[in-house]
C-alpha positions, 0 to 999 in steps of 0.5 A: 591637660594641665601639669603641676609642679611642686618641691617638697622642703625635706632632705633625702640622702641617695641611699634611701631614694629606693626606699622613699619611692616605695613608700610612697608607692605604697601609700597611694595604692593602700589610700586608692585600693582598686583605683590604681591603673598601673604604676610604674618605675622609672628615671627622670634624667639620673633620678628615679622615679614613679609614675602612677595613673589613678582613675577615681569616680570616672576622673584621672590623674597621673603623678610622677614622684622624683626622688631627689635630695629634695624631692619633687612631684608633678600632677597631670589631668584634664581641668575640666573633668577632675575637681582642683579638690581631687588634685589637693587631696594627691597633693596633700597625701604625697607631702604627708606621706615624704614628710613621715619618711624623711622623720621615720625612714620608713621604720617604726619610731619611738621618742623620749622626752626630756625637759633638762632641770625637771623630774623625769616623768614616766608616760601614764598611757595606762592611767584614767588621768592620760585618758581623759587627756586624750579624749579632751585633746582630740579636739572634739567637744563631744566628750564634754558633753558626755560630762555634762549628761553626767553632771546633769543626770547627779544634779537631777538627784539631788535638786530635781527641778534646779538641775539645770541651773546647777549645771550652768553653775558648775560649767561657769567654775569649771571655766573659771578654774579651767587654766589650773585644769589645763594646766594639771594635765601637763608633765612639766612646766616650763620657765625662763630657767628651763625652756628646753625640751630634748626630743631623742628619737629611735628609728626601728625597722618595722620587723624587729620593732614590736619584738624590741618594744616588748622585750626590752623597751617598754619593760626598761622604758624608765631606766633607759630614759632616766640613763638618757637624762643622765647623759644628757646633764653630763654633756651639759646638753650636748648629747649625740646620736653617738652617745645614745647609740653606745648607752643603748648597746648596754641594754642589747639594743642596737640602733645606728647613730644614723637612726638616732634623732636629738631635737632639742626645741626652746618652746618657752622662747617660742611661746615668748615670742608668739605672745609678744605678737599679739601683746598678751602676758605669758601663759603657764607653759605645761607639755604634756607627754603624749603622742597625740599632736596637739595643742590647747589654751585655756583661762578667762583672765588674760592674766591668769592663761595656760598653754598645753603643748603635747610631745607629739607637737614638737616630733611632728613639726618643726619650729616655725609650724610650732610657732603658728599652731601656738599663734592660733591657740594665742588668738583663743585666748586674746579674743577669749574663745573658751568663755564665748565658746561656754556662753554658747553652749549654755545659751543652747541648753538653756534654749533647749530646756526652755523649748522642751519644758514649754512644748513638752506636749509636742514632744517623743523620742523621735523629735526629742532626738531630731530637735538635739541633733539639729542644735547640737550641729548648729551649735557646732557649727557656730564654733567653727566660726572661732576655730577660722578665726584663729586660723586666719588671726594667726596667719595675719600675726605671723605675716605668713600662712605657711607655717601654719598650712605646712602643720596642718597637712603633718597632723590632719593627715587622717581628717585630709584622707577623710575628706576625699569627695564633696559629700565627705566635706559637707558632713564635715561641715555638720559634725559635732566637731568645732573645726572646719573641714581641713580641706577649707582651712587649708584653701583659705590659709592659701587665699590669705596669701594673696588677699589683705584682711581688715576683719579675721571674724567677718572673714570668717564668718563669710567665708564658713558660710559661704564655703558650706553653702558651696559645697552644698550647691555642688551637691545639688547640681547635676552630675554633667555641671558639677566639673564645668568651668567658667 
């Protein structure tokens, strides 16, 4: 059998060892329904524990959760039955899961941003523009080719036979604009004279939350938030937990000062400092009010850049992980990924048009359709050459991987748990999708701990190509090879 050990960088009181070990409790058992063979509670020493068997597809795993003032875990299983993928995927599921609690305490949360100095912006979550932000952020270029179709289908209209070139046409001056379109997406800019950004967060107990957000804050949201603001002036920036908990008491709402959190980020600096790395000019730095953590970079000219960075970023990691997730979008830009990304998909419909127009008699519906879907995925595929890249290039500019694994495992919590089984990663590795597989960005994060890399792009090229044909040879083994070790 074989253990291993990890320790979690968070900070728990005492007081909520009880609840943390619920919660992970409860996560492992609604993630793995029906594959839990028991679990129970325990000491490890004088702290308390859990410990839960899991039985998966014929492969067990025992894990012991202790809760500490900096918790820790341990995995047990046999090597040579259980996939080291299975034991990453526990592993990443128990720090996503401590991590959530020591920033919600197993409450629901609710933030107001500030960026001292600016207009207080209300969140537009009902407006078509905070819908296209959302649909351009998720980091899926799907979306962009629905605009396209679109485009396409006007352009057909009215010049027929020259759509095409009228849609390559339109796609270069979208790119050519695409540092003001990024930028037009963002709340506030921020600059040298105002590079904070407040982040002041409300912990709510789950049963009150939804009836507190209905009758009272979300109906008060911009006057709550434009008092929070006020306060925050008036305390040359130094407001407290304390003095958000009295303002909120005026509005009926009482949340303890223990469950009010004030971050405060000097994003600008931090940008500042990431570009002097790669010795690029600044960007226009824009946040964008959303919850959706994410972070974009746009514009062909060095010269001309825009870095959107959403709210729900900066509540979700801290400071360092920030850093290599702006060190990633600054290699984008460095080795102007948004025109190699353009060229490759004009290069795929240019192919596609030309291919269709000359062997249109070879054509229906069935090959028209199998035709696109394979070259879409290759053209996909391709693109997550770039996005390894980055990662790797960030890695290196940083002289770390772990800011950028440790923001990875916080916002692809969702794709990790997407990504159980080998078959779930090689349908990764073919969706219309730019990013590889989480699981491999985070194994190869980890590898460049120990490795000196000369080239980010044969690296990466090498190791996409490799890891899919990998992934794909499992699946083709025999079930009695799949776990041999040798």
């Amino acid at each position: 059998m074989e253990r291993v050990t990890r320790t979690i960088k968070v900070y728990l009181s005492q007081e909520e060892f009880s609840n943390y070990l619920s919660f992970i409790k409860r996560v492992i058992e609604e993630n793995y329904k029906g594959k839990v063979r028991y679990a129970l509670e325990a000491f490890y020493g004088n702290k308390p524990c859990i410990i839960i068997g899991l039985t998966v597809d014929k492969t067990s795993i025992d894990i012991q959760v202790v809760a500490d003032t900096t918790p820790w875990y341990s995995l047990t299983y046999d090597p040579y039955l259980t996939p080291r993928s299975f034991v990453s995927l526990i592993e990443h599921l128990i720090e996503n899961a401590t991590y959530l609690f020591a920033e919600t305490k197993g409450k629901g949360i609710l933030y107001y941003v500030i960026v001292p100095g600016l207009d207080v912006v209300p969140l537009r979550s009902e407006s078509i523009r905070y819908k296209l932000i959302h649909k351009l952020l998720t980091g899926n270029l799907v979306f962009m080719f629905a605009i396209s179709l679109a485009i396409y289908c006007v352009a057909w209209l009215l010049v027929k036979y020259y759509a095409p070139l009228a849609l390559v046409a339109t796609q270069f001056i979208v790119l050519l604009f695409s540092d003001r379109i990024v930028a037009s997406m963002g709340d506030w800019e921020l600059k040298e004279s105002n590079p904070y950004v407040y982040l002041i967060g409300l912990r709510i107990p789950l049963e009150i939350y939804s009836q507190l957000i209905k009758n009272i804050l979300f109906p008060k949201r911009y006057e709550i938030k434009r008092r929070i603001y006020e306060e925050l002036m008036s305390k040359n920036l130094l407001i407290t937990p304390d003095d958000v908990s009295y303002l909120l008491q005026e509005y009926g709402v009482y949340v303890d000062a223990s469950d009010i959190v004030v971050k405060r980020v000097n994003l600008f600096s931090i940008v500042k400092e990431v570009f002097w790395k790669y010795n690029l000019p600044l960007p226009k730095v824009v946040l964008s009010n959303i919850i959706l953590p994410n972070a974009a970079a746009s514009g062909i000219f060095l010269q001309s850049t825009t870095l959107l960075v959403t709210s729900g970023l900066l509540t979700r990691l801290n400071e360092e992980e920030v850093k290599a997730v702006i060190a990633h979008e600054a290699s984008h830009l460095k080795n102007k990924d948004p025109l190699i990304l353009n060229l490759l998909i004009t290069a795929e419909y240019l192919l596609r048009v030309y291919i269709f127009m000359t062997f249109m008699k070879y054509f229906n519906v069935i090959t028209e359709l199998a035709y696109l879907y394979v070259s879409l995925t290759v053209l996909f595929f391709l693109a997550k050459f770039i996005e390894a890249r980055a990662d790797i290039e960030a890695a290196i500019r940083l002289g770390t991987p772990y800011p950028l694994i440790s923001a990875l495992k916080k916002i692809g919590a969702r794709r990790l748990m997407g990504e159980l089984t080998t078959v779930d990663r090689l349908l990764s590795w073919l969706k219309w999708n730019p990013h590889p597989p989480i699981t491999f960005r985070l194994e190869k994060l980890h590898e460049l701990s120990k490795k000196k890399v000369i080239s980010p792009w044969s690296e990466a090229i090498f190791s996409c190509l490799s890891d899919f044909m990998r992934t794909l040879g499992s699946l083709l083994k025999p079930r009695s090879e799949k776990y041999s070790i040798s």
